[in-house]
N, C-alpha and C positions, 0 to 999 in steps of 0.2 A: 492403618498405615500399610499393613501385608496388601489390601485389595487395593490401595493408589496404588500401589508399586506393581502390583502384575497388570493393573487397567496400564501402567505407564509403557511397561515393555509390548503389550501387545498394540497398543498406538504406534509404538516405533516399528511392532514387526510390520504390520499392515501398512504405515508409511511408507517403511524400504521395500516391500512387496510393490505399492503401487509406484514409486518412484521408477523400479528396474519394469513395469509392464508401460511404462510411459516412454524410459529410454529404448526401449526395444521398438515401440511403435516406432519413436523417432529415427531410430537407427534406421528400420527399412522403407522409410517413406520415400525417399530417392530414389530407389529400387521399384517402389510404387507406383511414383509416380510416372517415371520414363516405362513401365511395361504395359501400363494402361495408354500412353502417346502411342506408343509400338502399335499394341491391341488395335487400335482406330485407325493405324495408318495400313497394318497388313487388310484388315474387314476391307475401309475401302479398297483395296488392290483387287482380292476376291467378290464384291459385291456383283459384279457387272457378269459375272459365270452363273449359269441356270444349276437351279438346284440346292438345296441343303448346303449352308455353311458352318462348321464346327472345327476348335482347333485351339489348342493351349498358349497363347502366348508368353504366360509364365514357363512354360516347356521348353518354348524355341527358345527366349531370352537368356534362360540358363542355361544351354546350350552353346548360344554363340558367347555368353559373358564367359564361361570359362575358356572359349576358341581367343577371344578378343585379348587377352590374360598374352598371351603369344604374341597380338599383333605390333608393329611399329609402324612407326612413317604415317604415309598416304594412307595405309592401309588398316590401321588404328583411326585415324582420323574418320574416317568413313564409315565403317560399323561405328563409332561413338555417337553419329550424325544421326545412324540410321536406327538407332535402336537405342536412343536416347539414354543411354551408361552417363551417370555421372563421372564427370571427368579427373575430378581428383581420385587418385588409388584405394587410398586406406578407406576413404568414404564411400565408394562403390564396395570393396571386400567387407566390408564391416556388413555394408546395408543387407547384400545378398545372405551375407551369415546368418543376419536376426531375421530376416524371411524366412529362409530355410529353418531355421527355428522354431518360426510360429506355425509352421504349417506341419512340421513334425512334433510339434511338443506331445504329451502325455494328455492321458486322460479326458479324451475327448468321448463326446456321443458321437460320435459319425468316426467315419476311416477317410484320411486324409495324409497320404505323405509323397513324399519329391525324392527321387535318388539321382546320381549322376556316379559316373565311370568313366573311364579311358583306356583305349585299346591301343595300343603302341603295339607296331613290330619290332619283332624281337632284334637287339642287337643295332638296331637303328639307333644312331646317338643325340638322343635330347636331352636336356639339360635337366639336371637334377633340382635345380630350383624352380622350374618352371611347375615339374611334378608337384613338388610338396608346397608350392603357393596354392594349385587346385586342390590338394587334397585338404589344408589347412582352411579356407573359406568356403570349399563348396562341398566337401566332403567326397570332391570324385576320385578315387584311385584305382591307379595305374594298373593295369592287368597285360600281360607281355601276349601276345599270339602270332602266328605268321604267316601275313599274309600273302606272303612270296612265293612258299611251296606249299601251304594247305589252305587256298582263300576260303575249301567251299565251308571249312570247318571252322575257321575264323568267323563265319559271316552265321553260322548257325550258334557260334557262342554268346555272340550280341545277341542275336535274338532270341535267347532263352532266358538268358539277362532280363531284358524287356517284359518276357509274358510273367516270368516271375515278381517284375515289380508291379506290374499292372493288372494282378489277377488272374491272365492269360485273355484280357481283354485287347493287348497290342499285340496280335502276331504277324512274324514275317517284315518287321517295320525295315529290315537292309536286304531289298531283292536279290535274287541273283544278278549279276552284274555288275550292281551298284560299288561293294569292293574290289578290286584285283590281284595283280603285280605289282602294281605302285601302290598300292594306300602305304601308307605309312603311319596314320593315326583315325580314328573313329573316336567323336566325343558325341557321347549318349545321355540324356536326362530322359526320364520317365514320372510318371504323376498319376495318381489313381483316390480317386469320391467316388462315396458310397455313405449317402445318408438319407435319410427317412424325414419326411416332413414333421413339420411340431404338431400340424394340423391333416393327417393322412384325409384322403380322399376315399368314399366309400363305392368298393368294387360293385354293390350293388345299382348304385347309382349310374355308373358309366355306359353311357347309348353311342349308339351307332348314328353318328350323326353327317351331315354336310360340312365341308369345308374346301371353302373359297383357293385354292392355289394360286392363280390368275383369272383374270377378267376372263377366260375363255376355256377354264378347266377347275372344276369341281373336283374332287376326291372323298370316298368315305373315308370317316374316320372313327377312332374310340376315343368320345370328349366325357372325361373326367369331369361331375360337376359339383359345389362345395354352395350348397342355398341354405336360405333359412334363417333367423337367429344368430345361430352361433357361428355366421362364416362373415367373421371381421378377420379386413387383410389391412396390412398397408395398400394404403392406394392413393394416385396423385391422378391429374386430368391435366393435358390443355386444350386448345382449340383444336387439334393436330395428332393426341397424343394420347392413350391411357396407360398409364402405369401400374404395375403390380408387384410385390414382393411377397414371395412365398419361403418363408424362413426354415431352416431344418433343424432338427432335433440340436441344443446344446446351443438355440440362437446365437451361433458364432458366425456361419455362411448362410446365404440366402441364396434365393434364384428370384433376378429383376427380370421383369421381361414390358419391354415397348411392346404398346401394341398398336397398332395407325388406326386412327375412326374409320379408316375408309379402305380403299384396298390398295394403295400406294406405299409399299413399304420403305418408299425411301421418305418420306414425312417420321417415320420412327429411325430411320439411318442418320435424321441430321441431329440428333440430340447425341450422338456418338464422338464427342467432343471432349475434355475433362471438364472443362467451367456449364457446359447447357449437361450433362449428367450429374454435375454437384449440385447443379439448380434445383434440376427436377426431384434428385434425391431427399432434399431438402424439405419439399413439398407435401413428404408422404405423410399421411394422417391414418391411422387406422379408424374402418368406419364398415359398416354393411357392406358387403359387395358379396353379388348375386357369381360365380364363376365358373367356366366351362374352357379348360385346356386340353388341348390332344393328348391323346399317350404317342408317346413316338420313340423309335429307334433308329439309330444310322450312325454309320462308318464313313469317314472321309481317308484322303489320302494325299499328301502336297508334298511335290516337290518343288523346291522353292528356291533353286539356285538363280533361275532368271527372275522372279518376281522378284526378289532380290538386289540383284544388280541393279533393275528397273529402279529398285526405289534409292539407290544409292551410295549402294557399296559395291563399284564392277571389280574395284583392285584387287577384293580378298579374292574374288574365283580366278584371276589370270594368271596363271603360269608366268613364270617368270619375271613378271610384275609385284606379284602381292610380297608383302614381307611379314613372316612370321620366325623371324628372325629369336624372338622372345622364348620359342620352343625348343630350336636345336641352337642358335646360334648364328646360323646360314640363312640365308633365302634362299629357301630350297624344297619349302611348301605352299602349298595353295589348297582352296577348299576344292574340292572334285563336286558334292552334291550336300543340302542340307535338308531333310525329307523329315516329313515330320507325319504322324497316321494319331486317329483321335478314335474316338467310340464314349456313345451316349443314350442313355436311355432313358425316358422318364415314364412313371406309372403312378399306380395308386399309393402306392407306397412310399414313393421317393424317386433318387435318383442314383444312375451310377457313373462315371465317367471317368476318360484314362486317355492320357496321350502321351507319346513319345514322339524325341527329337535324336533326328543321329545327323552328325555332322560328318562326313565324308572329307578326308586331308589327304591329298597324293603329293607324290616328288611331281619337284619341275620337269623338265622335259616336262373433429367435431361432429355425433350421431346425424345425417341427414333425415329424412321423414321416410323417404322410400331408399332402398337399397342399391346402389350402381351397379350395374349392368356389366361384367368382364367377359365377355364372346369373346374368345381364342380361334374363329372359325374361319382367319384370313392369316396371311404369312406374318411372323413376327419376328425380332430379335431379342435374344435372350441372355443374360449372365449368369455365372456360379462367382460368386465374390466372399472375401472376407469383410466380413460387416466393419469391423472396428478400422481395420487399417482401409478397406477400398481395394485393394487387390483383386483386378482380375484373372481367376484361373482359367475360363475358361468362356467362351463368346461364340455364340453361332448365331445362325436363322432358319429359321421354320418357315419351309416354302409349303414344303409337300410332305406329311405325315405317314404317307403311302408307300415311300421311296426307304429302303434301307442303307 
């Protein structure tokens, strides 16, 4: 009778355990899914620019979600459009909380966590409740500085903020200039991975090889390569298209990477979609695969206030237009710049990546027989995701291995 009765309670514990890791997924799948629309809609903005693209859109998102928290009017309407926020309140704060959640929980193999903060001038009057709704869902709080009569040291306390959350992998993310006499508030998210494949690549193995940049430029590179027996990966194919997932230690995140049969990297740009990405996801089978990926490292850097407006939100940056009324109570801010600086690296070992977002606010005024083939030695595109929920954190492309 003693052992039904303890098998009974550990049924129930293990039930209410999976029950709260199921509402949690649920909780941030809104949040999920509108940052993966975002993720696809910023790429293509950047696609058509030469060179390595890299950059957190879980970063900017929680960035401008806690900016948007402020907004009203036209000018709520338009960041909601553009960076697809679920519309109801409690269901967007709840969602983003149990993200931040998962991504900071305990006890993981890898390092994986999000912070956010808020740099208000001092003595500038915003509303108390505005504060403690950021601080309450997204865990940003309020830090007073002044940017009126000490900007250059204001502008160097974010950014020590920054290198500290991110390893000192973000430095320098608010240039000089970028603050002044007018800011009035700076809202900051920062994000930083660091994990080790399940399956490490052996440094012996890694040659100096060719790789295709463009139809008209070659670059050496160092391709990492995983043959033999024991190198089953997920992997999907289409006509168009090879798939790979390379999982990290604590199979919780992975890194997907498209890769095109051919050397047209926009044939792996169109599956950038959420329904032809679920598709292909879907697909994957682990099985033999033969593979050869670059080592590569590189820094980007975006300022994103016009790509921005381009895609459909011009209200929040206009002066005297935008309403962020939410914040002091006035219309009496506007975003000035919203810059976001990434860094990534991948090797034999793994991977590390970290980005930040500062928001700039001023006053108005099945086994096959043979093994498939994975060549990494043409440009590709690539994720860092959370396997369970889908969560993009981070989405680049690999033009040129060469380029830092």
């Amino acid at each position: 009778m003693k052992n039904i009765v303890l098998f009974s309670v550990a049924f129930m514990a293990a039930s209410l355990f999976l029950s709260i890791a199921v509402a949690v997924a649920q909780d941030a799948s809104s949040v999920v899914n509108g940052n993966n629309k975002f993720a696809f809609d910023l790429y293509a903005k950047y696609k058509a620019k030469d060179g390595n693209i890299f950059f957190s859109p879980y970063s900017i998102s929680s960035a401008l979600a806690m900016t948007y928290e402020g907004a009203k009017g036209k000018t709520a309407d338009e960041m909601q459009a553009v960076l697809h926020f679920p519309k109801d309140d409690a269901l967007r704060r709840d969602a983003f909380l149990a993200a931040n959640n998962q991504i900071n929980k305990k006890d993981k193999k890898y390092q994986l966590n999000t912070a956010n903060a808020l740099w208000a001038q001092k003595d500038y009057k915003f509303k108390a409740d505005y504060f403690a709704l950021v601080e309450k869902y997204y865990s940003g709080k309020a830090s007073n500085l002044d940017f009126i009569k000490d900007t250059e040291n204001s502008r160097i306390t974010i950014n020590n903020w920054v290198e500290a959350q991110t390893n000192n992998k973000i430095k320098d993310l608010i240039p000089r200039g970028s603050v002044d006499r007018m800011t009035r508030l700076v809202l900051t998210n920062a994000i930083y991975f660091k994990g080790l494949w399940l399956e490490q690549f052996k440094k012996s193995n890694t040659q100096e090889r060719d790789f295709k940049a463009d139809q008209n430029k070659t670059v050496k590179a160092q391709m990492m390569i995983s043959t033999g027996e024991k190198a089953k990966y997920s992997y999907a194919e289409t006509e168009k298209v090879q798939v790979l997932e390379l999982p990290y230690q604590g199979n919780e995140l992975s890194m997907l990477i498209l890769l095109p049969k051919g050397n047209d990297i926009q044939t792996a740009e169109e599956f950038l979609t959420p329904e032809k990405l679920a598709g292909i996801k879907s697909s994957l089978r682990s099985q033999r695969v033969d593979v050869f990926i670059p080592k590569f490292k590189f820094e980007t850097k975006y300022f994103m206030a016009s790509d921005l407006r381009g895609m459909g939100m011009p209200t929040a940056f206009a002066g005297g237009a935008a309403d962020f009324s939410g914040m002091t109570g006035n219309r009496d801010l506007y975003i000035a710049e919203v810059i976001h600086q990434a860094f990534v690296e991948v090797n034999e070992e793994g991977t590390e990546a970290a980005a930040a977002t500062g928001v700039v606010m001023r006053a108005t005024a099945m086994m096959p027989e043979r093994p498939k083939i994975f060549n990494a030695d043409h440009p590709f595109v690539f994720f860092i995701q959370e396997r369970s929920t889908g969560n993009i954190l981070f989405l680049g492309k690999m033009k040129d291995p060469g380029k830092n």
